[in-house]
C-alpha positions in Angstrom: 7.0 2.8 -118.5 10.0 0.8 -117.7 12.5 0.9 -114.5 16.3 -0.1 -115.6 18.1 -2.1 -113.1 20.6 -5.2 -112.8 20.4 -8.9 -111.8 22.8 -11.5 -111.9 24.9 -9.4 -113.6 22.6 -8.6 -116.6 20.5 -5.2 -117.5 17.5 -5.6 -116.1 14.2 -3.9 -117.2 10.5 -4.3 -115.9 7.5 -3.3 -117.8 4.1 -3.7 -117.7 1.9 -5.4 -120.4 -2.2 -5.1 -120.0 -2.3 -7.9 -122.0 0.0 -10.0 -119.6 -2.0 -12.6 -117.3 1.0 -13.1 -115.1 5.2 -12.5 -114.4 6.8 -13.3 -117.6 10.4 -13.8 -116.8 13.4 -13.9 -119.5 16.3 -13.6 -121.0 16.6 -11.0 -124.3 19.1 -11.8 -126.7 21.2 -8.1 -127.2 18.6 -6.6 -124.0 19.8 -8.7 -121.1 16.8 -9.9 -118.8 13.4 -8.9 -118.8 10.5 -8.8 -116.4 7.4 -8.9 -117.9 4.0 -7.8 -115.4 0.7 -7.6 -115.3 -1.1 -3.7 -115.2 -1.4 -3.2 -111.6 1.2 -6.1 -110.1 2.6 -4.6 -106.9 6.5 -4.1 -108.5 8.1 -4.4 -104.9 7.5 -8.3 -105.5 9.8 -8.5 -108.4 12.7 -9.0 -106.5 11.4 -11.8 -104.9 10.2 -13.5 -107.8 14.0 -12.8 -109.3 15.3 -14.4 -106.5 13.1 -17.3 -106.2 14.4 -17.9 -110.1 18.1 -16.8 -109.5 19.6 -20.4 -110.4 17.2 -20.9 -113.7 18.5 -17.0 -115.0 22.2 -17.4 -114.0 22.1 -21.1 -115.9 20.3 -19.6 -118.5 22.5 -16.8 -119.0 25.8 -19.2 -118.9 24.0 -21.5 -121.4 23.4 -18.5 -123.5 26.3 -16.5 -123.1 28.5 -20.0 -123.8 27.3 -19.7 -127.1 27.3 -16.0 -128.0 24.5 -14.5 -127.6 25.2 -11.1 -126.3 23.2 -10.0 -123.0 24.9 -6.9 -122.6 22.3 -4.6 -122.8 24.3 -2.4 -124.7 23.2 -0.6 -128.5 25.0 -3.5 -131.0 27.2 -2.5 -133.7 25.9 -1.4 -137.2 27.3 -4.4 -139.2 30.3 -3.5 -141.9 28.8 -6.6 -143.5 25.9 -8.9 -144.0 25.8 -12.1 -144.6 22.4 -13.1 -145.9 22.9 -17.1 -145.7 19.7 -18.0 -147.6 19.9 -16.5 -150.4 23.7 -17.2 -150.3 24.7 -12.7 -150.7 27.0 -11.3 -148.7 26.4 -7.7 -148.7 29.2 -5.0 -147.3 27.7 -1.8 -145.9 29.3 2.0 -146.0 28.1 4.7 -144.1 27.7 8.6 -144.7 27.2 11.0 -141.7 24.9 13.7 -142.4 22.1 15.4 -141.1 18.7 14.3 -141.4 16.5 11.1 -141.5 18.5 7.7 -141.6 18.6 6.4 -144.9 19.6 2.7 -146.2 20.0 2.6 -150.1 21.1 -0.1 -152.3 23.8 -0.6 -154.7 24.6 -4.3 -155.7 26.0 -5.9 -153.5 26.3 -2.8 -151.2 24.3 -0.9 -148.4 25.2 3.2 -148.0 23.3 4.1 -144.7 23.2 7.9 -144.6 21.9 9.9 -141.6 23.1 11.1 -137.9 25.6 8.2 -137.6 25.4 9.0 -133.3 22.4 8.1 -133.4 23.0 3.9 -133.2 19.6 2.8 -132.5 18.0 4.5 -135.6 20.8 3.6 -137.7 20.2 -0.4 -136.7 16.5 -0.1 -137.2 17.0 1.2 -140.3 19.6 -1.7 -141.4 16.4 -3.8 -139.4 13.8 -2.5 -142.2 15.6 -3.5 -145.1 16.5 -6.6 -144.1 12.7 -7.3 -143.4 11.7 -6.0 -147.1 14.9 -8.1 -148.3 13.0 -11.5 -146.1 10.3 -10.6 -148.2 11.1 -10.8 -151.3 12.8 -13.9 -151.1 10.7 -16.2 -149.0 7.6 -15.3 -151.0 8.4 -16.9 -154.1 10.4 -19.6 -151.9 7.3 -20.2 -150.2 5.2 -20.4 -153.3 8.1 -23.1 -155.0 8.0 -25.5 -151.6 3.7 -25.1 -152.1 4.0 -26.4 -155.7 6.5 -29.6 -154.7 4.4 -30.5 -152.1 0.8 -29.6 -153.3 0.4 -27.5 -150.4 -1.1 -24.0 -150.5 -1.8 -21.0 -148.2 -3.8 -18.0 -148.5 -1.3 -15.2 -147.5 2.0 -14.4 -146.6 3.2 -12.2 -143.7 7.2 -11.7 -143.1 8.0 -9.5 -139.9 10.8 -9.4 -136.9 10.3 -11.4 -134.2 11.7 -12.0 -131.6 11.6 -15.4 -130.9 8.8 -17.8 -133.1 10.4 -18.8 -136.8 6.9 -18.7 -138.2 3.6 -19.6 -137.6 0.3 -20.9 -139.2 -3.0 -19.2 -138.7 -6.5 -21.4 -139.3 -7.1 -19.4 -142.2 -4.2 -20.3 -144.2 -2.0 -17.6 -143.3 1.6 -18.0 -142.8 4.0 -15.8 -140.8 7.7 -16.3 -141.4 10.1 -14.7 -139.3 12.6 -11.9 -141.7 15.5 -13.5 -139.1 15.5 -16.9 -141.6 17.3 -14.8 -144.1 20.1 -15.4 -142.1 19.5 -19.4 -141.8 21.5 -21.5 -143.9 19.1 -22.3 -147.2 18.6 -26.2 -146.6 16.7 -25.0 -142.8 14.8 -22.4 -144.5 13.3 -24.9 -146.9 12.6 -27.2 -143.9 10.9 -24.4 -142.0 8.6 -23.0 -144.9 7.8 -27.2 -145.2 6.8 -27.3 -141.6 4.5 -24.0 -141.9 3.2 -25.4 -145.3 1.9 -28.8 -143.2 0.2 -26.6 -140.4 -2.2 -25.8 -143.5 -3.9 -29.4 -143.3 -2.9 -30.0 -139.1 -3.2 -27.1 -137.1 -1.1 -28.8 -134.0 2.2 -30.9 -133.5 0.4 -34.0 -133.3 1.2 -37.4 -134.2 -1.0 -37.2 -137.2 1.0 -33.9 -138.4 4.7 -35.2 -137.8 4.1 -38.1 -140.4 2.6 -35.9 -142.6 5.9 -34.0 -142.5 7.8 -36.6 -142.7 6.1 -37.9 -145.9 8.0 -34.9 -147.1 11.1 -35.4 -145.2 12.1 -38.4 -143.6 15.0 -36.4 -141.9 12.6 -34.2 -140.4 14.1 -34.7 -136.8 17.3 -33.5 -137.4 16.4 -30.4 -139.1 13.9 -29.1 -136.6 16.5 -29.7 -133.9 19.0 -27.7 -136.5 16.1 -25.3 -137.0 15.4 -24.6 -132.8 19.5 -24.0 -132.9 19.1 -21.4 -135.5 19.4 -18.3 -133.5 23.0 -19.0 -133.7 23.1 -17.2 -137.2 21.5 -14.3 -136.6 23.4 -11.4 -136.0 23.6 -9.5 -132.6 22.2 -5.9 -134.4 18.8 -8.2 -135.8 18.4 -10.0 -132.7 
């Protein structure tokens, strides 16, 4: 159960997550901000937390709004096209209004999404799911030609939407890989499925690990600061 509001100017919406420990406060790219609560927190103390963090949330939103990123809250626009920066395609989309389910099909170098066209959100999620079995099917063979230049190796491969991490390493050898780097430019990418890859022998961001990447790739530094700027590619109706 959520409660819609505003704050600071932004849509504001506060949920509760049993698994939350304590207030999560931030800032959704295409949501606006979010309040994030324990089961049984007493909700009249929002406000006070909101105001206690007002400066950090209106910087925050100038720093993010500065370069893009839409807080409006409001459904994003189904894409006329997509530009799929990894794998260098640039895809243009048509769209059919009838009744039914929402359908995406594929055609070349061309999308028909068929369905209720009113109906935004299900027409986005569909565009969502495609682009997430498209991620797939590139980064898995990606994946499996930066394993054989390095010597590397993994035991599985998972590629979802998420909001916010570009991947991740499990202790078993499992990588997850976010579907938004089809939308990163190939060369960050490569650097990204690198720095998963070296998780596989350091499980941290230690000193140890960071030479071990950079045995790889001496300009390591620059691309992860590239990398943590990456959201600026993705597209408002994926974010």
């Amino acid at each position: 159960m959520s409660k819609s509001a505003e704050f600071a100017g932004l849509p504001l919406v506060v949920k509760a997550n049993p698994r939350a420990r304590r207030v999560l406060v931030k800032l959704v790219p295409g949501r606006g901000l979010e309040v994030v609560t324990p089961k049984r927190f007493d909700r009249a103390l929002v406000a006070d937390i909101l105001e206690e963090k007002r400066s950090w949330i209106e910087r925050t939103r100038d720093r993010m709004t500065a370069a893009g990123v839409d807080l409006s809250g409001e459904p994003p626009e189904p894409p006329e096209i997509i530009e799929y920066r990894a794998v260098d395609r640039l895809v243009r989309v048509g769209y059919l209004d009838r009744p039914g389910k929402v359908r995406v099909t594929e055609n070349a170098a061309r999308l028909l999404v068929s369905g209720p066209l009113a109906d935004r959100d299900a027409v986005v999620a569909a565009l969502c799911r495609h682009t997430v079995r498209k991620a797939r099917e590139a980064l898995l063979p990606w994946l499996d030609r930066v394993g054989r230049r390095t010597g590397l190796t993994y035991s599985a491969l998972r590629v979802r939407s998420q909001r916010t991490r570009w991947g991740s390493c499990s202790s078993r050898g499992t990588i997850s890989l976010n579907a938004k780097l089809l939308f990163l430019p190939p060369e960050l990418v490569d650097h990204l499925l690198l720095h998963e890859l070296c998780h596989t022998r350091h499980l941290n961001h230690s000193e140890a690990y960071w030479a071990f990447v950079a045995g790889f790739e001496p300009d390591y530094r620059r691309l992860e600061r590239e990398v943590a700027r990456g959201g600026r590619f993705v597209p408002a109706w994926f974010a």
